[in-house]
FIKOLPA-315726 format. One record per residue (C-alpha): x, y, z; residue in three letters. Coordinates in steps of 0.1 Angstrom, whole numbers, padded with zeros to 4 digits, always signed. Layout:
REM FIKOLPA-315726
XYZALA ...
This chain:
REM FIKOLPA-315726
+0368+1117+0594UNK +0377+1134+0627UNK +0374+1170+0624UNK +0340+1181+0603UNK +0349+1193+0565UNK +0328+1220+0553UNK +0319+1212+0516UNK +0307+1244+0497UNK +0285+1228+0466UNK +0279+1251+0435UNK +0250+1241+0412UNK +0249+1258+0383UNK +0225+1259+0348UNK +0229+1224+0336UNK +0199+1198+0331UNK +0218+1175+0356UNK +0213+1201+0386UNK +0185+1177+0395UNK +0215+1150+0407UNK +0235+1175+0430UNK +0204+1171+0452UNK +0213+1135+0459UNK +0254+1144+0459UNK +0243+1170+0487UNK +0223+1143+0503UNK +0252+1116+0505UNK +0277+1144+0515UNK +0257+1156+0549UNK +0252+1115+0556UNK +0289+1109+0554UNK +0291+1142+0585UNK +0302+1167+0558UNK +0290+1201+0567UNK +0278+1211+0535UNK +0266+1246+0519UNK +0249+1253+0484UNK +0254+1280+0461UNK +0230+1280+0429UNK +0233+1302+0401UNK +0205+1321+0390UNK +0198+1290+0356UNK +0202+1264+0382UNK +0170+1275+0398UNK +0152+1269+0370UNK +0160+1231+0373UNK +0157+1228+0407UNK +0144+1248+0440UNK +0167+1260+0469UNK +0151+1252+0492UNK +0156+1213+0482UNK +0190+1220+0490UNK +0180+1237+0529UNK +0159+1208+0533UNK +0189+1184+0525UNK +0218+1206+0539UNK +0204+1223+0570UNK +0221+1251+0558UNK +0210+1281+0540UNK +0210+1276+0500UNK +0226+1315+0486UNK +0212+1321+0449UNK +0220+1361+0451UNK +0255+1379+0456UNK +0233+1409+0473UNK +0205+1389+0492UNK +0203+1415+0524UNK +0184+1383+0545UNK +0218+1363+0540UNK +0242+1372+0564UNK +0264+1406+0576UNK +0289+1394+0564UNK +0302+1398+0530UNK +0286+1361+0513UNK +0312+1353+0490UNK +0343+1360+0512UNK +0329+1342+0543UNK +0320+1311+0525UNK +0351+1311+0509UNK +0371+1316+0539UNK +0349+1289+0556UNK +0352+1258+0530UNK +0375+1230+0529UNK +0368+1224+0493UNK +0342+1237+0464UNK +0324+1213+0439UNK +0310+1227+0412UNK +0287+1197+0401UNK +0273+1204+0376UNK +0295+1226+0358UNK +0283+1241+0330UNK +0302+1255+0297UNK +0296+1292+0311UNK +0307+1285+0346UNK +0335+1271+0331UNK +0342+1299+0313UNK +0337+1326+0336UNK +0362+1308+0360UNK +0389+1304+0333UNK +0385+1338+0318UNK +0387+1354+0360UNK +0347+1367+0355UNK +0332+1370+0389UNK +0299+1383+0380UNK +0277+1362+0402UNK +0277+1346+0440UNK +0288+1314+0425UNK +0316+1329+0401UNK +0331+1353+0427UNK +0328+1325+0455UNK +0351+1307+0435UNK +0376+1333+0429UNK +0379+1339+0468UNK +0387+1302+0478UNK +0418+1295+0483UNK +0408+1258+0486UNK +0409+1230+0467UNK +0385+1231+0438UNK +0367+1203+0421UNK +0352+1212+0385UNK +0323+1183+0372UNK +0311+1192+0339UNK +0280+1183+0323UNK +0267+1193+0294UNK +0258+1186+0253UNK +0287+1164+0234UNK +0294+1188+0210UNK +0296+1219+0240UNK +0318+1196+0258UNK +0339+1188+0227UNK +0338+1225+0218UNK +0375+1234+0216UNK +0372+1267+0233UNK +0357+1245+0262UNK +0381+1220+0264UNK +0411+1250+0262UNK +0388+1266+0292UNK +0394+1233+0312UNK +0431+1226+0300UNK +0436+1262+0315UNK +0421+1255+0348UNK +0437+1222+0353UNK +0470+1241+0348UNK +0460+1265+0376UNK +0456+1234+0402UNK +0414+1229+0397UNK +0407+1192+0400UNK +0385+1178+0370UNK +0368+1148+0365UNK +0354+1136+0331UNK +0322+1132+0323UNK +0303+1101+0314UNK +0294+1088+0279UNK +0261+1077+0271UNK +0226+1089+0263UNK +0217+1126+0271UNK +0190+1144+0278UNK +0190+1162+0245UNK +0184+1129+0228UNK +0224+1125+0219UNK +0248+1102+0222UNK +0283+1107+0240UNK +0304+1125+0263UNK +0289+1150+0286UNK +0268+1132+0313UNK +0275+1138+0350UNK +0296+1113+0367UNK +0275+1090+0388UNK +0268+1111+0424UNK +0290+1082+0443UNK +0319+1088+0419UNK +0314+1123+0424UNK +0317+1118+0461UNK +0343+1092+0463UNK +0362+1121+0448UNK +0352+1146+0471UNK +0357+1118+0502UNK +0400+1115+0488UNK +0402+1151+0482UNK +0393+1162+0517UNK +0381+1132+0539UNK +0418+1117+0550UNK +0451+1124+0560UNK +0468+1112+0525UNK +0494+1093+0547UNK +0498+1073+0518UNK +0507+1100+0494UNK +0529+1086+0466UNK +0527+1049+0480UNK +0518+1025+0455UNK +0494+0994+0468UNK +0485+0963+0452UNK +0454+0947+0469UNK +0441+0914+0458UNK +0402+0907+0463UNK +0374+0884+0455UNK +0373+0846+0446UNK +0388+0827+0416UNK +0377+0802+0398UNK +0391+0770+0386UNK +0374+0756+0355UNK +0365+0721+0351UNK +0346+0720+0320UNK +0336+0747+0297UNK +0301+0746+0321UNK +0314+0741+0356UNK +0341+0751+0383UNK +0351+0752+0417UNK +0351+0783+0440UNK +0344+0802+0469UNK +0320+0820+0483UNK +0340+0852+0483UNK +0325+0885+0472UNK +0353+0907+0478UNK +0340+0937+0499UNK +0372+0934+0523UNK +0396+0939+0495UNK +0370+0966+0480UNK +0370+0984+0512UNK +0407+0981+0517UNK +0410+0999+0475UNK +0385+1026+0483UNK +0406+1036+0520UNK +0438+1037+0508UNK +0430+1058+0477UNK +0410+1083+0503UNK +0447+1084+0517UNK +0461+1093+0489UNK +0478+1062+0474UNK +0481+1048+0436UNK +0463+1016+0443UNK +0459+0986+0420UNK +0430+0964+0429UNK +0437+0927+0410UNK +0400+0912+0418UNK +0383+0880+0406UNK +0345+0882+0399UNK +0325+0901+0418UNK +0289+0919+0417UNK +0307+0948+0430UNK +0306+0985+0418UNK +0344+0989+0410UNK +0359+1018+0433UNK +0367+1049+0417UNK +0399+1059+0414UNK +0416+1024+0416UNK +0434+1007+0389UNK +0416+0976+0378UNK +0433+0945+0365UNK +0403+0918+0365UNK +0414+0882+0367UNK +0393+0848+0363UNK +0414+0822+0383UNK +0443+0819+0405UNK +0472+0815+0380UNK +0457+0845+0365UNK +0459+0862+0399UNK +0491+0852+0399UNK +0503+0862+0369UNK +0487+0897+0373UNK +0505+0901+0408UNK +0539+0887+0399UNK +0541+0909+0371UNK +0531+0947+0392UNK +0549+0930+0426UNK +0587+0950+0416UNK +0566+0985+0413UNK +0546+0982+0450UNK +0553+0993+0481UNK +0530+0977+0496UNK +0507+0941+0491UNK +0476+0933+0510UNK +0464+0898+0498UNK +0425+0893+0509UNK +0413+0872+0475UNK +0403+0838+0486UNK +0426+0820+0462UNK +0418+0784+0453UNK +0445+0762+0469UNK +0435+0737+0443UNK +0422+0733+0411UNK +0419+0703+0381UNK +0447+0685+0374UNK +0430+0684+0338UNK +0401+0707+0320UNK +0379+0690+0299UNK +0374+0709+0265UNK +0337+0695+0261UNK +0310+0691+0289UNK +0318+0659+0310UNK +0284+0642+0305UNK +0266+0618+0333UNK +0268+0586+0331UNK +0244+0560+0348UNK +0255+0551+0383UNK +0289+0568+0379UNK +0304+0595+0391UNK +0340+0617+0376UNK +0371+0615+0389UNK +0386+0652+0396UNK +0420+0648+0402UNK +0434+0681+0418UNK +0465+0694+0415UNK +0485+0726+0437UNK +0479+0762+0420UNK +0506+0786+0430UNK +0510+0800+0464UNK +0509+0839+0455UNK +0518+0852+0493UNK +0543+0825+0498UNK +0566+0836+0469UNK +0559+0875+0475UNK +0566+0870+0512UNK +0603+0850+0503UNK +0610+0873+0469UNK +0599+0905+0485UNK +0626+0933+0491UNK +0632+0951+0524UNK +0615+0983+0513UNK +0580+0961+0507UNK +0552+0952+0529UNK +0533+0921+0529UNK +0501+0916+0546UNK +0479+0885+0541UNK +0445+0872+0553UNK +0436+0839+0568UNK +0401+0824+0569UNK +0397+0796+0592UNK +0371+0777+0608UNK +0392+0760+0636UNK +0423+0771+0655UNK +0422+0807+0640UNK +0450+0823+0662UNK +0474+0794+0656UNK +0470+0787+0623UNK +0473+0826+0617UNK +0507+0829+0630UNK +0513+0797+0613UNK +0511+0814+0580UNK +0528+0845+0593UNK +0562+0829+0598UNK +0557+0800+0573UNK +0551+0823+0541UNK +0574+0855+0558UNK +0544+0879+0563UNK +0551+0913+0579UNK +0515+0907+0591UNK +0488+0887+0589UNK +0446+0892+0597UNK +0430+0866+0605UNK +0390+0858+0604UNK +0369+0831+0617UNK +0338+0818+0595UNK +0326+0813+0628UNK +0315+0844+0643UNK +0281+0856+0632UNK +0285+0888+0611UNK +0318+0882+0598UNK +0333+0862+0570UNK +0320+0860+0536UNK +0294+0882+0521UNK +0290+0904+0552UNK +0295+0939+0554UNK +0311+0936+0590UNK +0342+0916+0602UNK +0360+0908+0632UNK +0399+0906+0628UNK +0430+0895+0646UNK +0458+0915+0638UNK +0490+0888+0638UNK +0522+0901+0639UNK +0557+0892+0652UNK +0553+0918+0679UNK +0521+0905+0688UNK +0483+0899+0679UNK +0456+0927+0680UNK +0421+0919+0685UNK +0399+0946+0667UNK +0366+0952+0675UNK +0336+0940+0656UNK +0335+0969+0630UNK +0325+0974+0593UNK +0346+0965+0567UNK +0359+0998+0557UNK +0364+1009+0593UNK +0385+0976+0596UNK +0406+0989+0561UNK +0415+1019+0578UNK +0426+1004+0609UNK +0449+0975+0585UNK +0462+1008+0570UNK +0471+1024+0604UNK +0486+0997+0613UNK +0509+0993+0581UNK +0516+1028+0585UNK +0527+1028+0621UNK +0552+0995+0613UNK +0566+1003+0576UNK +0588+1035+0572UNK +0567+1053+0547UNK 
């Protein structure tokens, strides 16, 4: 994020105001110059000056408060934002907006910004489901608002369903794709592969990696911040799945393959970073394979498919491949090995041998291989690597 965003967040009379705290928290952390608006319901939940504490900024609870500023509140913060959130939104802020009331600072705010606008409701299952409420929120999605769903699960009411406020990190991950990129990758579709596979032996055991796939995590989560339709094929991982990102989860690497072969004619673009199994049993035991005394079993292994090899020779001239390679001897070589061998348009190689980088780490160091030439990238996090692997895709492939 080069230039700073200013994030106008509008809190409003919902039991859930409590979380916005933590949303305007994790916005100002990111370098988002955020304000806060709070109706006059939402102060009875939680106190403004949480919100100055958290924001540096001044939190406005009245349209006529003479100690704000000279200038007229709601047209100078609408003028100044780069996006309003109203999280939570409750069933009257909803309706004010949809119905053109601007009886408040945080209603006629809204009505002044020309900006993008995120609505996150929250509020009782049966309000949410409330078909007056639900027409209120099929009219503002016609008018261009952004809104995202709420969660199902316990509320605070004691019910069960529909109505909970997203998670704060969805709710930013949202915010962060909205306004946070350039979408350079607007209408580009993207299939990422990520994590390990597993090869099963036995019901009980199997071979595979140590792979937790945080590259190809960070690689989903950057290109949907620039504004791509990306499918994320992942074997198992521990990791939050990214919001926004079309999951197809996958157990070994003829699933993998399976999964890719079938999306590969829709993509523009394929970034393979799963650490595929090369091998696997020739033969899966359908009962435990049990010890025996002084013995040992026999595995015989057998080839699993190459999934970059036959995208790299099948794919069209409109695609882009980009593979990984993890080595631990000979990393620049046996990179642009792979590059020409399986008709990459690029290849990143990684070295298990530098501290920091690898497996399980939340930083990398990468060598960019291509037929032009190799780029050495600096020591960086992951996700600061993904946007650099995406710059660098943009910069070759006619998008």
């Amino acid at each position: 994020m080069k230039d700073t965003k200013n994030i106008l967040l509008i809190v409003t009379g919902s039991i859930a105001a409590y979380k916005a705290a933590d949303l305007a928290s994790m916005m100002k952390k990111a370098g988002f110059n955020v304000n806060v608006v709070m109706t006059q319901n939402a102060c009875n939940f939680i106190t403004p000056q949480t919100f100055e504490s958290l924001t540096g900024n001044r939190c406005v609870t009245d349209m006529f408060d003479r100690n704000y500023e000279f200038k007229i509140g709601h047209i100078s913060l609408a003028k100044l934002s780069d996006i309003v959130v109203v999280a939570p939104a409750s069933a009257n802020i909803i309706g004010k907006i949809a119905c053109g009331i601007a009886d408040d600072m945080a209603s006629t705010t809204i009505m002044a910004s020309k900006c993008p606008k995120l609505i996150v409701p929250a509020m009782n299952t049966a309000m949410y489901e409330n078909p007056i409420v639900q027409d209120n929120l099929k009219k503002l999605d016609s008018y261009g608002y952004e809104i995202m769903e709420p969660a199902e699960g316990l509320l605070a009411c004691g019910d069960t369903g529909k109505g909970k406020l997203p998670p704060v990190e969805d709710i930013f991950a949202k915010v962060n794709s909205m306004i946070g990129h350039e979408h350079d990758l607007s209408g580009k579709r993207i299939l990422i592969t990520a994590g390990p596979t597993m090869e099963a032996i036995d019901p009980v055991r199997y071979i595979t990696n140590h792979s937790t796939g945080k590259m190809g995590y960070s690689l989903a989560e950057a290109a949907v911040d620039r504004g791509a339709d990306v499918t994320l094929v992942s074997g198992r991982t521990s990791l939050k799945k990214p919001f926004g990102v079309r999951i197809i989860d996958v157990v070994s690497a003829s699933d993998m393959a399976e999964a890719v072969f079938s999306e590969a004619k829709d993509q523009d673009i394929f970034i393979f970073s799963a650490a595929v199994a090369d091998f696997k049993p020739e033969k899966v035991s359908d009962s435990k394979i049990k010890k025996k005394d002084g013995e040992a079993p026999e595995i015989l292994l057998t080839r699993t498919e190459d999934i970059l090899d036959r995208i790299g020779h099948d794919h069209r001239d409109d695609q882009y491949v980009c593979g990984f390679a993890m080595e631990t001897e000979d990393l620049l070589a046996n990179a642009a090995g792979k590059l020409e061998k399986k008709n990459a348009d690029m290849i990143c190689a990684n070295s298990l041998n530098d501290e920091g980088a690898g497996f399980g780490t939340d930083t990398n160091r990468i060598v960019l291989i291509k037929k032009t030439g190799n780029k050495e990238l600096p020591f960086l996090s992951k996700r600061e690597l993904a946007d650099i692997i995406l710059d660098e895709i943009i910069a070759a492939f006619p998008l």
